[in-house]
C-alpha positions, 0 to 999 in steps of 0.5 A, a space after each residue: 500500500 502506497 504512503 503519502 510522504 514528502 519525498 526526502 530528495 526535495 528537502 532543501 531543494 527550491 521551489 520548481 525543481 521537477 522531481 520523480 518521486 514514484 517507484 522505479 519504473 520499467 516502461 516507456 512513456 505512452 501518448 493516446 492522442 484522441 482528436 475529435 469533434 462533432 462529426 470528427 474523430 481520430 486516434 494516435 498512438 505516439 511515443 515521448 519522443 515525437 513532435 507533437 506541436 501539431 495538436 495546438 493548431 489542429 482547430 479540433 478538440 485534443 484529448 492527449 493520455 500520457 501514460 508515465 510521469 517518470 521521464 523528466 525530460 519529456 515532461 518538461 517538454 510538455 511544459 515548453 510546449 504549453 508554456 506550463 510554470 515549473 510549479 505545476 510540473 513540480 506537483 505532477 511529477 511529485 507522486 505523493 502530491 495531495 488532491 489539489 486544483 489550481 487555476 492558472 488563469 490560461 490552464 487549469 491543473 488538477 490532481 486526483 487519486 485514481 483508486 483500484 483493486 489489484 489482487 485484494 489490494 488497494 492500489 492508488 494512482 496519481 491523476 494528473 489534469 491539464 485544461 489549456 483551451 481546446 486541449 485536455 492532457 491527463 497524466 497517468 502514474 503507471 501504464 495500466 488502462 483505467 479510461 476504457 470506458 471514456 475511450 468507448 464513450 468517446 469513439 461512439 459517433 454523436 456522444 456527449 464527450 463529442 458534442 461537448 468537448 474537453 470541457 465535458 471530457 474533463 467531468 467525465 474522466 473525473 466521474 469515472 475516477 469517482 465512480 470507481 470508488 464506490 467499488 472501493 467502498 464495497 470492497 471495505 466493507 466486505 473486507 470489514 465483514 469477512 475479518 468480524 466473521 474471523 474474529 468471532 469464529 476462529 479468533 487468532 492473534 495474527 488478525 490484529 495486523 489485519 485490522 491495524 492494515 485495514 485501519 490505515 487504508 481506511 484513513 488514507 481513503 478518507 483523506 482523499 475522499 475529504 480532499 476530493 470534497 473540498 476541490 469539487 465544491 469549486 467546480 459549481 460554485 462559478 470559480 471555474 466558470 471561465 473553464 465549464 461555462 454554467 452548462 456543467 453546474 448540474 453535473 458538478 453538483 450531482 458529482 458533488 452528490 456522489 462524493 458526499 455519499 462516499 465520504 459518508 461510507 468512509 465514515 462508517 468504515 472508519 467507524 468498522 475499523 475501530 469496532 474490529 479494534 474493540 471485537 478483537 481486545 473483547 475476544 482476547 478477554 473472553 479467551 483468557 476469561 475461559 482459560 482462567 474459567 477452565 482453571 479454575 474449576 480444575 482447581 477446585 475440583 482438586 480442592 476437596 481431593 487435596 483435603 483427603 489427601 492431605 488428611 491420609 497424608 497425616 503420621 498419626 498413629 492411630 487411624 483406622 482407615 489405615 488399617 482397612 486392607 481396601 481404604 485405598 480403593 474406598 477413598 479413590 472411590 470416593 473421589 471419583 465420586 467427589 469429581 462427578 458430582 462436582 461436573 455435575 453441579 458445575 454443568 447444572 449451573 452452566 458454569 463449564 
C-alpha cells in the first residue's frame, strides 16, 4: 500500500525543481492522442519522443493520455510546449502530491487519486489534469488502462464527450475516477465483514495486523475522499466558470452528490475499523476469561481431593482407615465420586 510522504530528495531543494518521486519504473512513456469533434474523430498512438506541436493548431478538440510521469525530460517538454510554470510540473511529477486544483488563469491543473483493486489490494494512482483551451492532457502514474470506458464513450459517433468537448471530457474522466470508488467502498466493507466473521469464529492473534492494515487504508481513503470534497465544491460554485461555462453546474453538483455519499461510507468504515479494534481486545478477554474459567474449576475440583489427601497424608498413629486392607480403593472411590458430582453441579449451573 502506497504512503503519502514528502519525498526526502526535495528537502532543501527550491521551489520548481521537477522531481520523480514514484517507484522505479520499467516502461516507456505512452501518448493516446484522441482528436475529435462533432462529426470528427481520430486516434494516435505516439511515443515521448515525437513532435507533437501539431495538436495546438489542429482547430479540433485534443484529448492527449500520457501514460508515465517518470521521464523528466519529456515532461518538461510538455511544459515548453504549453508554456506550463515549473510549479505545476513540480506537483505532477511529485507522486505523493495531495488532491489539489489550481487555476492558472490560461490552464487549469488538477490532481486526483485514481483508486483500484489489484489482487485484494488497494492500489492508488496519481491523476494528473491539464485544461489549456481546446486541449485536455491527463497524466497517468503507471501504464495500466483505467479510461476504457471514456475511450468507448468517446469513439461512439454523436456522444456527449463529442458534442461537448474537453470541457465535458474533463467531468467525465473525473466521474469515472469517482465512480470507481464506490467499488472501493464495497470492497471495505466486505473486507470489514469477512475479518468480524474471523474474529468471532476462529479468533487468532495474527488478525490484529489485519485490522491495524485495514485501519490505515481506511484513513488514507478518507483523506482523499475529504480532499476530493473540498476541490469539487469549486467546480459549481462559478470559480471555474471561465473553464465549464454554467452548462456543467448540474453535473458538478450531482458529482458533488456522489462524493458526499462516499465520504459518508468512509465514515462508517472508519467507524468498522475501530469496532474490529474493540471485537478483537473483547475476544482476547473472553479467551483468557475461559482459560482462567477452565482453571479454575480444575482447581477446585482438586480442592476437596487435596483435603483427603492431605488428611491420609497425616503420621498419626492411630487411624483406622489405615488399617482397612481396601481404604485405598474406598477413598479413590470416593473421589471419583467427589469429581462427578462436582461436573455435575458445575454443568447444572452452566458454569463449564
Amino acid at each position: 500500500m502506497k504512503k503519502f510522504n514528502y519525498h526526502k530528495e526535495k528537502i532543501g531543494m527550491p521551489p520548481g525543481t521537477i522531481i520523480y518521486t514514484g517507484e522505479k519504473k520499467d516502461f516507456d512513456i505512452k501518448l493516446e492522442l484522441y482528436s475529435f469533434g462533432d462529426k470528427v474523430f481520430d486516434k494516435k498512438i505516439l511515443n515521448h519522443l515525437e513532435d507533437i506541436s501539431f495538436i495546438k493548431n489542429n482547430n479540433k478538440f485534443n484529448w492527449l493520455n500520457v501514460k508515465g510521469v517518470h521521464n523528466i525530460e519529456f515532461i518538461k517538454k510538455i511544459g515548453e510546449l504549453f508554456n506550463i510554470d515549473n510549479l505545476i510540473l513540480e506537483d505532477l511529477t511529485n507522486v505523493s502530491q495531495m488532491v489539489k486544483i489550481e487555476d492558472r488563469d490560461s490552464y487549469l491543473f488538477i490532481v486526483l487519486k485514481d483508486i483500484g483493486i489489484v489482487s485484494e489490494k488497494i492500489n492508488y494512482q496519481q491523476v494528473s489534469f491539464l485544461l489549456i483551451g481546446k486541449n485536455l492532457i491527463t497524466f497517468q502514474e503507471d501504464s495500466k488502462e483505467i479510461f476504457s470506458s471514456i475511450k468507448n464513450r468517446l469513439e461512439t459517433p454523436d456522444s456527449k464527450i463529442r458534442k461537448n468537448g474537453v470541457e465535458y471530457l474533463t467531468y467525465a474522466i473525473i466521474d469515472n475516477i469517482f465512480d470507481n470508488y464506490f467499488s472501493i467502498i464495497d470492497f471495505f466493507n466486505k473486507k470489514a465483514d469477512d475479518l468480524e466473521y474471523n474474529i468471532l469464529k476462529n479468533f487468532k492473534e495474527e488478525y490484529l495486523e489485519e485490522i491495524l492494515r485495514f485501519k490505515e487504508e481506511t484513513s488514507i481513503f478518507n483523506k482523499i475522499t475529504y480532499s476530493m470534497k473540498e476541490i469539487n465544491l469549486k467546480f459549481f460554485t462559478g470559480e471555474l466558470s471561465s473553464y465549464f461555462g454554467k452548462g456543467l453546474k448540474n453535473y458538478f453538483r450531482d458529482l458533488y452528490d456522489h462524493i458526499n455519499s462516499i465520504c459518508y461510507s468512509g465514515e462508517i468504515i472508519n467507524s468498522k475499523s475501530l469496532e474490529l479494534l474493540q471485537i478483537y481486545y473483547t475476544s482476547i478477554s473472553n479467551n483468557i476469561n475461559s482459560v482462567m474459567k477452565i482453571l479454575t474449576i480444575i482447581s477446585t475440583i482438586f480442592i476437596p481431593l487435596s483435603f483427603l489427601t492431605g488428611l491420609y497424608g497425616m503420621n498419626f498413629k492411630h487411624m483406622p482407615e489405615l488399617e482397612n486392607p481396601n481404604g485405598y480403593f474406598y477413598t479413590l472411590g470416593v473421589m471419583f465420586i467427589i469429581i462427578i458430582i462436582m461436573i455435575i453441579y458445575f454443568k447444572k449451573k452452566k458454569w463449564w
